[in-house]
Every structure is written in C-alpha cells, then in structure tokens.
C-alpha positions, 0 to 999 in steps of 0.5 A: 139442315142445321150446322154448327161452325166449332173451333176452340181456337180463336180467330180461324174464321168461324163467324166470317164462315157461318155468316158468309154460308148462310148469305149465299144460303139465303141468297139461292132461296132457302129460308135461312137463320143463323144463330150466334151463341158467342158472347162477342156477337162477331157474326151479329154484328157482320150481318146488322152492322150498327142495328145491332146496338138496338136490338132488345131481342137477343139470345141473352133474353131468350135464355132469361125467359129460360131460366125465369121458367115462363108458364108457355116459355119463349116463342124462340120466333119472337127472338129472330130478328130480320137482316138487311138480306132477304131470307136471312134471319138471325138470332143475335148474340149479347156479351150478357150470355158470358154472364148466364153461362153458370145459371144455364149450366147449373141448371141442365138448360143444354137441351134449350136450344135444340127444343127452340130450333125444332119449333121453327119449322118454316126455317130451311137452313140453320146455320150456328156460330159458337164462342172459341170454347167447349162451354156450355154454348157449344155444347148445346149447339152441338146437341142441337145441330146435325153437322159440324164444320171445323174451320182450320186456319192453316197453322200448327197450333190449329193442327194441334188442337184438331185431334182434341176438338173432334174427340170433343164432337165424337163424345157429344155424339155418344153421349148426347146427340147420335145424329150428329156427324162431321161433316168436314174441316174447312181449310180457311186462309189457304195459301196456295204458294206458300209452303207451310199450309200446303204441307199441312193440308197434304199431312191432314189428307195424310191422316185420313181425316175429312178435309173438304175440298173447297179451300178459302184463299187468305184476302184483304177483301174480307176485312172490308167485307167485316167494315161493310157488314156484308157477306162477300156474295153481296159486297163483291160476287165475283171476287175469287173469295165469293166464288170459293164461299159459294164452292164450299156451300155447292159442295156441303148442299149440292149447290141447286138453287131452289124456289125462292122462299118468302121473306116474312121475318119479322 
C-alpha cells in the first residue's frame, strides 16, 4: 500500500504524521519505506537526525540520473538509505530538488516516481511526504500512491483550504491516477476541551466529508520527539500521543501485527 500525506498548507503535520505511521509500520513487521519529496527534508531529518548531512544518496540524485537519461536509468534501490529502525527505509529529501522542479517538469518526468516505486517489490508499505504545495512533487506522489491522507490542524484557514485540496485529488484522479482514493482526513492537534476544533470536526462530519476517527491530541512530547529524531512509538510508547499514532495506523491497516519481515536495507 503506498500513501501520500498531502496538504497545501504548511505546518498541519504532514512530516510528523507520515514519519510516525511509517515507524509504527516498521515496528509491527512490515517492510516500510518512506519517501520525502519536500525540499526542507523535515521527514528525513526526523528519522536520520545529524546522518542526514551525509548522505550522497538523495532523491536530488536520483531525479539527476532521471534527467541525465541514463542508458538503464537509476536502480531506485541504491537510493534507500537505512534508518536507525529496523524495517524502516528511507528515500531522503535534499533542498536541491527545489531547484530541478522546472527541468523535471518541462520534461513530463511525473510518472518517475511511480515506475521507481513499482520496482521495489520486497517494499510492504510506503509511506510519501510532500512539500506544503500542488507542484510537481506532489503530483507525481499522487500519480504514484493509491491513498491519500489529508492532515487538518484544526484551524479555519485549514477549513477553508480542504475543498480546493480534494478538488485537487479528484483531478489527479481523472486525469492520471483512476486508482487513487481518499482515504480520509487526519484531525491533528485536536483539543478536545477547547471549542473551535470541536466545532470544526462536528461541521466537517456535518459535511459528509470522511473524517477518520482516530484524532492526534495537540503535545509538547512531539517537539522532543522532532529533537530526539524519534518517532513517538520509539522515544515514549505509552505516551497518549503514541497510543493515538498507532490508533490511527490500526484503524487505516486493520492494526494486525505480521511476521516481522527482514531488515536488509543497505
């Protein structure tokens, strides 16, 4: 299954989200790869911390090869790197991918990522974060992923910006990807007594539009969990947000742990 965590809007927790599913993926078993296609590589330096200064081995490279039109083109398995969690691989992000939008563009390179990611057949779960825009990177997540995860933070303007972002999806959809679906929004930053995101998850439901039922409380624990490049399941597993991260991935896989598969990233 491949998921794409999508929002135009910046700071809803599209990293913290896509990094934490993917740990508690990894965790139960599953061979999991999380791919982050946003410039700022937020999601790479969660799960690498300082490595990630060293690695020579970025998406910024594999899309070079892409344009430099190699005779066999990239091996997109020489462009995973490990993490320090078993089963969790990563594709890293590298703020030169801002620069070789236009080229990859121009050039109808959309498709890149999904032919990469169907050759990785040993991969059980993918997990893709984007950049806080419809651009050419996430658009060529979407091409590539079968779902799509919305995160909402709880805030008008995030309201606001839902309607445009899933007419977005939907014409993806059509005119791309026929496979791809919503599979919901993730209400993130929830406050439970506090007014305004009650009353905004109530008029959302309202709506009938597909809220999932697994909410993210709002905590101070993440931000430790972003210094400590940790996902919350591996710096503190019973803290209440770890409990709801690992609610939210039971509820989106049907939460059956499986026979943990090898850990041979390179």
């Amino acid at each position: 299954m491949r998921r794409v965590i999508f929002n135009q809007k910046g700071g809803v927790g599209k990293s913290t989200i896509a990094c934490n599913l993917a740990a508690i993926s990894a965790a139960r078993g599953r061979r999991t790869l999380l791919v982050d296609l946003d410039p700022q590589a937020n999601a790479s330096r969660y799960l690498l911390g300082a490595a990630l200064a060293g690695q020579t081995r970025t998406l910024a490279h594999f899309f070079d090869d892409i344009l430099a039109c190699r005779v066999f083109g990239p091996k997109p398995g020489e462009f995973v790197v490990a993490t320090p969690f078993s089963r969790l691989g990563l594709m890293p992000a590298d703020p030169r991918l801002e620069e070789l939008q236009i080229k990859l563009e121009s050039r109808y390179k959309m498709f890149k990522l999904r032919e990469a990611l169907d050759s990785l057949k040993d991969v059980e779960e993918i997990f893709i974060d984007t950049p806080p825009a419809l651009n050419f990177f996430t658009r060529s997540a979407l091409i590539a992923a079968d779902c799509c995860l919305i995160p909402f933070d709880c805030d008008d303007f995030s309201r606001q910006a839902l309607y445009n972002l899933m007419d977005s999806v939907r014409e993806v959809q059509a005119d791309h990807n026929p496979r791809l679906r919503i599979e919901g929004i993730v209400v993130n930053q929830y406050q439970a007594r506090a007014n305004l995101p009650v009353r905004l998850v109530e008029e959302l439901r309202a709506e009938g539009l597909p809220v999932l039922d697994a909410y993210l409380s709002a905590s101070v624990k993440i931000r430790e969990s972003h210094s400590q490049a940790k996902p919350m399941i591996h710096l503190d597993p019973r803290h209440k947000l770890s409990q709801e991260f690992t609610a939210l991935h039971d509820l989106l896989t049907g939460g059956n742990p499986v026979a943990a598969a090898p850990d041979d990233w390179p």
